[in-house]
C-alpha positions in Angstrom: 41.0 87.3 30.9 38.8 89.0 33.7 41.8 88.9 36.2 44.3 90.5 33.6 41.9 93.0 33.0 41.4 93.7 36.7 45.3 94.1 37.1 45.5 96.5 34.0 42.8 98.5 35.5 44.6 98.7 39.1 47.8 99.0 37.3 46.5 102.2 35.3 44.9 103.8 38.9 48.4 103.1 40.6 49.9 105.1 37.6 47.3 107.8 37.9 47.8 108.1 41.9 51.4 108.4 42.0 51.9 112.0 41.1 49.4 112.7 44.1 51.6 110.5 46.4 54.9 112.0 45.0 52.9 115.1 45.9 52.2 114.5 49.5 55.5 113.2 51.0 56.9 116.4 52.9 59.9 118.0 51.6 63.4 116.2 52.5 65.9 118.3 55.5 69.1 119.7 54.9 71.7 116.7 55.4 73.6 118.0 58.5 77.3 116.4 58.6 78.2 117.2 62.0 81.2 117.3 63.9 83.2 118.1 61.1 87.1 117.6 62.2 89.2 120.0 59.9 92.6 119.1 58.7 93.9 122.6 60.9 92.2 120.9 64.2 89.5 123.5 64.0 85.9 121.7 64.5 82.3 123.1 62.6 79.7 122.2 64.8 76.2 121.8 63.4 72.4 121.5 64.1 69.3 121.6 61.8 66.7 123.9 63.8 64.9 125.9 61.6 62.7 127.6 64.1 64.8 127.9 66.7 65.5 131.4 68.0 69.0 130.9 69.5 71.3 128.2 69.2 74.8 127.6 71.3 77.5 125.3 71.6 77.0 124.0 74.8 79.9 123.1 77.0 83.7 124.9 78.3 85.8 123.3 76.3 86.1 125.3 73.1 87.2 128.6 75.1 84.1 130.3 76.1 81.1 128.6 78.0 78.4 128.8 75.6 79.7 129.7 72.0 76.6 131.6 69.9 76.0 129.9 66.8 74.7 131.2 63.1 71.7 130.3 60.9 72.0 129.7 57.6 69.0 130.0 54.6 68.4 126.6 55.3 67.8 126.5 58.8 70.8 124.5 59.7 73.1 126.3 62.7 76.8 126.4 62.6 79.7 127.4 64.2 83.5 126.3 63.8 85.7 126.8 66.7 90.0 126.0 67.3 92.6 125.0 66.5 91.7 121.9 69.2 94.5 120.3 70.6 94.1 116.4 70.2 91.8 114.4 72.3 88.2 113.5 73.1 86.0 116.1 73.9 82.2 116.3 75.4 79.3 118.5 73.9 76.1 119.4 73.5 73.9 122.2 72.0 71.4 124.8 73.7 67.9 125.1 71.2 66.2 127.8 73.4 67.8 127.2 76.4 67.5 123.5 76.2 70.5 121.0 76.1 70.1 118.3 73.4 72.8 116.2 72.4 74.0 116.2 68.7 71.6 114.0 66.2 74.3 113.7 64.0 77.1 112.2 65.4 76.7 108.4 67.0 79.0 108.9 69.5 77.7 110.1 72.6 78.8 110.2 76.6 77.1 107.8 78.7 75.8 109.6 81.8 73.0 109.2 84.2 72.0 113.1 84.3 73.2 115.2 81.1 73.6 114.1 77.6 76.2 114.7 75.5 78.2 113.9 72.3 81.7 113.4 71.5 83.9 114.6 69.0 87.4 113.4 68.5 90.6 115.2 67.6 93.6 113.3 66.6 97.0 114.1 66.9 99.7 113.8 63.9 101.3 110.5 65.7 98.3 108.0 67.0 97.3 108.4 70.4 97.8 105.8 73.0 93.6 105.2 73.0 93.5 105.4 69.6 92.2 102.5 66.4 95.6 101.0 65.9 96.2 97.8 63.4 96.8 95.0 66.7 95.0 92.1 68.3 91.9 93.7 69.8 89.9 92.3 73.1 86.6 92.0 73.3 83.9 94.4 75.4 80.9 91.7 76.9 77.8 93.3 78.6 76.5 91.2 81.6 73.9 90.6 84.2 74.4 89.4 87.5 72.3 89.2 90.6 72.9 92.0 93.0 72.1 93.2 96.0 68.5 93.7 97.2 67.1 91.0 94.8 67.9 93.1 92.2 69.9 92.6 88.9 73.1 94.7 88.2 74.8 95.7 85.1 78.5 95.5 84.1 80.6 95.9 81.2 84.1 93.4 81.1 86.6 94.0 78.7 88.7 90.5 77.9 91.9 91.2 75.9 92.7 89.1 72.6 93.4 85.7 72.6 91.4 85.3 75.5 88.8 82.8 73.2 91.6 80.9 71.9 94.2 80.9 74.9 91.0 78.6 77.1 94.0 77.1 79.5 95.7 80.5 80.3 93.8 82.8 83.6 94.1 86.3 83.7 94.4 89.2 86.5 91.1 91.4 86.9 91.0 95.2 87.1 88.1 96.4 88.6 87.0 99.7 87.2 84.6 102.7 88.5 83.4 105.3 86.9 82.7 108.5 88.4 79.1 110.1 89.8 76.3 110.0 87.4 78.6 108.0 84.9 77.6 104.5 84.0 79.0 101.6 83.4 79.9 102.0 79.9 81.7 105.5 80.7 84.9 104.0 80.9 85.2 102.6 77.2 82.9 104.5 75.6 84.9 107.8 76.9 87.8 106.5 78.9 89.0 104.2 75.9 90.3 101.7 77.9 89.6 99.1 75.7 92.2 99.9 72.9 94.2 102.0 75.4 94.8 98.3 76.7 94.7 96.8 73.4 98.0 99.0 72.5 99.7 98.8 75.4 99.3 94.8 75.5 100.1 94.6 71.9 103.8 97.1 72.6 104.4 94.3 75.4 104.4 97.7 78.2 101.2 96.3 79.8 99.8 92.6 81.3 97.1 91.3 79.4 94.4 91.4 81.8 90.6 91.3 82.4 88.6 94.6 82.7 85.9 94.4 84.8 83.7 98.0 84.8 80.7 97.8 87.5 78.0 100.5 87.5 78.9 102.6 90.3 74.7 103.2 92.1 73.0 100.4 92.6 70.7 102.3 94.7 69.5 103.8 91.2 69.0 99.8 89.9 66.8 98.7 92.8 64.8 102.1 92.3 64.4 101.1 88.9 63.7 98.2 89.4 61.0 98.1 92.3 59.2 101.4 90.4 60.6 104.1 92.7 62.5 107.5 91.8 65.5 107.3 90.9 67.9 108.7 94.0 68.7 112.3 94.1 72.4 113.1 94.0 74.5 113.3 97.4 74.8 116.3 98.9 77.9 115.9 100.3 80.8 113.6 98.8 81.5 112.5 102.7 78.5 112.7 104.3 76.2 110.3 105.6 74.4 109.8 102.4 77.1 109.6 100.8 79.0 107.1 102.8 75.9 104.3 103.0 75.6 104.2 99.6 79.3 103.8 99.2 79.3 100.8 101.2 76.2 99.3 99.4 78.1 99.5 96.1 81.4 98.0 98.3 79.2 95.1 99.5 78.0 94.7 95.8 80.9 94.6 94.4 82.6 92.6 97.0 79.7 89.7 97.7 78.1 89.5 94.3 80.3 91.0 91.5 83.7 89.2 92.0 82.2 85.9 92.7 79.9 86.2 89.6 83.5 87.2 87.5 85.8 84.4 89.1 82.7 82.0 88.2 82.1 83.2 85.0 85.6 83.9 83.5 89.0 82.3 83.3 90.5 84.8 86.4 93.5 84.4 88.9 91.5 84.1 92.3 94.1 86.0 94.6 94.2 89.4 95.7 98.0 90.0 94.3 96.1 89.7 90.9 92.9 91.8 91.5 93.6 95.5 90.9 90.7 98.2 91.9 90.5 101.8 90.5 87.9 104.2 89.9 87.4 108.2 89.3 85.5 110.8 91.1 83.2 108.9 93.1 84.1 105.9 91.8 87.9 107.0 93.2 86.0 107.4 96.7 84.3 104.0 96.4 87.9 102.4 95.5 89.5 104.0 98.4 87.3 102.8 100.7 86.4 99.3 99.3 90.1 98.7 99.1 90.8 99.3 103.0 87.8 97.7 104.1 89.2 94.6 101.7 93.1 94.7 102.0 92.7 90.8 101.3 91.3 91.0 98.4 93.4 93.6 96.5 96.7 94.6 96.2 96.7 97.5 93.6 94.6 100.7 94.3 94.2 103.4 91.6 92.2 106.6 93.1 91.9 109.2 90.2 90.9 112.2 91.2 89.3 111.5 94.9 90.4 111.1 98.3 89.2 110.2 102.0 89.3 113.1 104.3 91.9 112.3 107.1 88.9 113.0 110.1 87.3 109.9 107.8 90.7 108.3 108.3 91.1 108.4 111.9 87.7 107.5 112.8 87.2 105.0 110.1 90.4 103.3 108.7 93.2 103.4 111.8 93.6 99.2 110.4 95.7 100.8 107.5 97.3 104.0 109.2 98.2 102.0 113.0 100.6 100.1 111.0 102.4 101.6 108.1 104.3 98.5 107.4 102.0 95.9 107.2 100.2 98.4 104.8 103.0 98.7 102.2 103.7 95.0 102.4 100.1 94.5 101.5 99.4 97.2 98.9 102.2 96.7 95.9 100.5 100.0 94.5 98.6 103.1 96.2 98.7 105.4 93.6 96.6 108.5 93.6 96.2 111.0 90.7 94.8 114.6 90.2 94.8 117.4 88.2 95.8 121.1 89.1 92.9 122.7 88.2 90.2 120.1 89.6 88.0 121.5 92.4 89.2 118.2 94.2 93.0 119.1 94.2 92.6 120.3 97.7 90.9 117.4 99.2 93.2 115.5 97.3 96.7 116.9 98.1 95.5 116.7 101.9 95.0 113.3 101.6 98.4 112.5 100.2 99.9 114.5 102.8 98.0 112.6 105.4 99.3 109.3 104.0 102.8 111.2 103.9 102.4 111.5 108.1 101.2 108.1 108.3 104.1 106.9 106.7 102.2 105.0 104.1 103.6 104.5 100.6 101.5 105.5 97.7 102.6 107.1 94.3 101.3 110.3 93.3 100.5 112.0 90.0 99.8 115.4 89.0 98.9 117.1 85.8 97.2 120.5 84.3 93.5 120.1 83.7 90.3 119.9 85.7 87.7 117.0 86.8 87.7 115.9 83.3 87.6 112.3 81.3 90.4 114.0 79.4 92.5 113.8 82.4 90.9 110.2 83.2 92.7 108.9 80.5 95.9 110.3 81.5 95.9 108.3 84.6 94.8 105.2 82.9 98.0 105.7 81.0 100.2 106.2 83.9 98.3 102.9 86.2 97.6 100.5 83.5 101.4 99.7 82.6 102.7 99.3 86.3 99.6 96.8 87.2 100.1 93.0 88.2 103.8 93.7 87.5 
């Protein structure tokens, strides 16, 4: 009877105390649905800062470099900018001059240095990377042991079927991403995944074996042995820049494959191991690639190049004979875009190559040193691989 009356009696207090807790919990935000994709392509941006004193739209993209957004009563700042054409854009937004990414959208670009989000436009017919109704592969984040005594990180795509089919081997595109971009650029951003998942699906593509390394493991043995993390190179070709080029070639060459070819159901030959990469990770193709002509036979540079003094004093095994070098390499494809600050670099290149007398397919298209473009030569390269 005691004990019932003690319950009553805390019962009764409880009762008493909850208007003063009801009181005390601080008043709910605005709910801030942002991107918002209208159905004319235009896009209303959106960020909750109610004591901010200036808010932009960070980024190029939407005409204008930083696009001045509006407060409303509640504190929430908007903008809506387009029509868009379709594709998958990068943003961000500038509180006061500083660059935060967008808290509420999910999707965001993985990148060593800046942070920013990602809004997707579609087009009226589905998109080659877009969610389609086929067989979808798999994404698998791994470990492996790396150079230094340290532990690297890689992302492998493995197409459908690959669980089931446990008899049938595969060919293995190895995948780069570009400077400051990690290892999960290239699905994340790139869309490879269902890009590949399409394709292989339409019967245009070879089911194959993505295998996406992160492109500085200098950064990883920093981390990991408590130093700073490497500044950035100064120059794309200079000394810096080529020494850590060939620690991520003798990476990917001494610990990556063999931990893949162990690990997963691969064809073990170079005609079925295909290397690509953009930006830097198109520099750290190149040059893994000739340094290794017997361990791949299809080379994907996107956007990048090796300047033809590099050539000369570094490569004369792939330029002294021209056709031992086609024989070897069943693709040498290089792609860039007209407006990327690497065009030059690039088109000199190719017209090195041209002189040499070394076969290699080129690609061109409007647009800068953008993922957008990135995914444009993943459409062009992923059909004609392994074939």
């Amino acid at each position: 009877m005691k004990t019932l009356t003690l319950f009553k009696r805390i019962g009764l207090l409880l009762l008493l105390l909850f208007p003063l807790f009801s009181q005390s919990q601080p008043p709910r935000a605005p709910f801030v649905i942002s991107p918002k994709v209208n159905p004319d392509k235009t896009v209303t941006f959106s960020y909750l800062a109610p004591n901010a004193k200036m808010v932009l739209l960070g980024g190029s993209q939407f005409g204008q470099t930083d696009v001045p957004m509006t407060k409303d009563a509640e504190g929430v700042w908007s903008v809506t900018v387009g029509p868009i054409k379709p594709d998958i854009y990068p943003y961000s937004f500038k509180v006061d001059g500083i660059t935060v990414m967008d808290p509420a959208n999910v999707a965001f670009f993985p990148n060593e240095r800046f942070k920013a989000s990602l809004v997707e436009i579609p087009s009226d017919a589905p998109a080659v990377y877009a969610l389609k109704n086929v067989p979808h592969g798999s994404i698998t984040y791994e470990y492996y042991p790396s150079v230094e005594g340290s532990t690297g990180t890689v992302v492998i795509y493995t197409p459908a079927g690959y669980t089931k089919e446990t008899a049938k081997k595969y060919p293995v595109y190895y995948l780069i991403s570009g400077t400051t971009d990690t290892e999960e650029t290239f699905w994340k951003v790139g869309k490879v995944n269902l890009m590949l998942d399409n394709m292989i699906a339409a019967g245009t593509t070879k089911p194959m074996i993505v295998v996406m390394p992160y492109g500085n493991p200098l950064a990883k043995i920093a981390e990991q042995t408590g130093k700073d993390k490497p500044a950035d190179v100064m120059s794309r070709d200079g000394e810096d820049a080529l020494r850590r080029m060939k620690l991520f070639e003798t990476d990917l060459v001494a610990q990556v494959i063999p931990y893949i070819e162990k690990n997963y159901r691969t064809i073990n030959n170079r005609d079925n191991r295909a290397i690509g990469g953009f930006s830097r990770g198109g520099g750290q193709t190149l040059r893994t690639a000739f340094n290794n002509v017997d361990k791949f036979a299809y080379v994907c540079s996107y956007a990048s190049y090796i300047a033809p003094a590099e050539m000369d004093k570094n490569f004369t095994s792939i330029t002294a004979n021209p056709i031992k070098t086609n024989k070897d390499f069943k693709l040498l494809w290089s792609g860039i875009g007209r407006d990327d600050f690497l065009y030059k670099g690039t088109v000199e290149f190719e017209d090195y190559l041209k002189t040499k007398k070394v076969n290699f397919k080129s690609y061109v298209t409007d647009g800068g040193h953008t993922w957008m473009n990135v995914k444009k030569y993943l459409n062009e390269t992923l059909p004609v691989l392994f074939k």
